[in-house]
N, C-alpha and C positions, 0 to 999 in steps of 0.2 A: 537684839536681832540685827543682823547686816543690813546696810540699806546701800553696800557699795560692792566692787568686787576688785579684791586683790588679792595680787600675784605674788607669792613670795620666795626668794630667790636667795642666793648665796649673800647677796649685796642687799639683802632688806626688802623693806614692801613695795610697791606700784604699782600704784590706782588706776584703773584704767574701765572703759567703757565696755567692752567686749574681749571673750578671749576664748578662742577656738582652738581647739589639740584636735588636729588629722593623723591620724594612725593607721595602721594594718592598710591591706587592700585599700579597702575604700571606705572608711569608718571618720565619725566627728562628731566631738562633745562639743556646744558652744552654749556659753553663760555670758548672757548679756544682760544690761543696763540700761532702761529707758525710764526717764523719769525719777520714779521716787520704785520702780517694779525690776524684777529681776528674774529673768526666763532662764529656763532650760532648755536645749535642745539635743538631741541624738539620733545619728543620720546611721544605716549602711546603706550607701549606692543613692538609690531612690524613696526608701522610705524609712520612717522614723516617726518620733515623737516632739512634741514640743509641752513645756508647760510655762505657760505666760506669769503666774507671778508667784515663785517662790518663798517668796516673803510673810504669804498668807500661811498660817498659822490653823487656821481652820480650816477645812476639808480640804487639806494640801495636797493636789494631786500627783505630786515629785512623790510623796514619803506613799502614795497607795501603789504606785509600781512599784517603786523600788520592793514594797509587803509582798505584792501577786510574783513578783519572779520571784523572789524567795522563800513565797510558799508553795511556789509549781518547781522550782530547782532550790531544793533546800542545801544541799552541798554547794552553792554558789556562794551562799551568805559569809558576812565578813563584820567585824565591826574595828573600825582602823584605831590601831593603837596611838597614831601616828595625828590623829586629831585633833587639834588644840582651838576651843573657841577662843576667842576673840572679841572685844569688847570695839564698838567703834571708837 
């Protein structure tokens, strides 16, 4: 399991604390690093989601949305080829 968050680029990895993609209108993924925990969060405008620690394994609240939009929009679902875990 990750216990860090990196960014991986033409030029290799970097470790970093926090990292936020702003897109479209007014939209933003951030994955952040506190501690030894590792959040989620997803904004458009004023409201969104957050989940405080992904790392948890056990009733992980990240992997039960990601389920309900894809079981309320089943043509959304994806499983990225493009994946690769990663060992720390």
């Amino acid at each position: 399991m990750r216990k860090k968050i990196e960014v991986y680029t033409k030029q290799g990895r970097l470790n970093v604390q926090e990292v936020t993609l702003v897109f479209g209108p007014h939209f933003a993924v951030t994955v952040r690093k506190k501690g030894e925990k590792l959040s989620f969060e997803m904004v458009a405008t004023h409201h969104g989601f957050k989940v405080r620690d992904v790392n948890t394994m056990r009733d992980n609240q990240l992997e039960k949305v990601i389920d309900a939009v894809v079981r309320y929009n089943p043509s959304l679902k994806t499983d990225s080829p493009e994946f690769v875990e990663v060992s720390d």
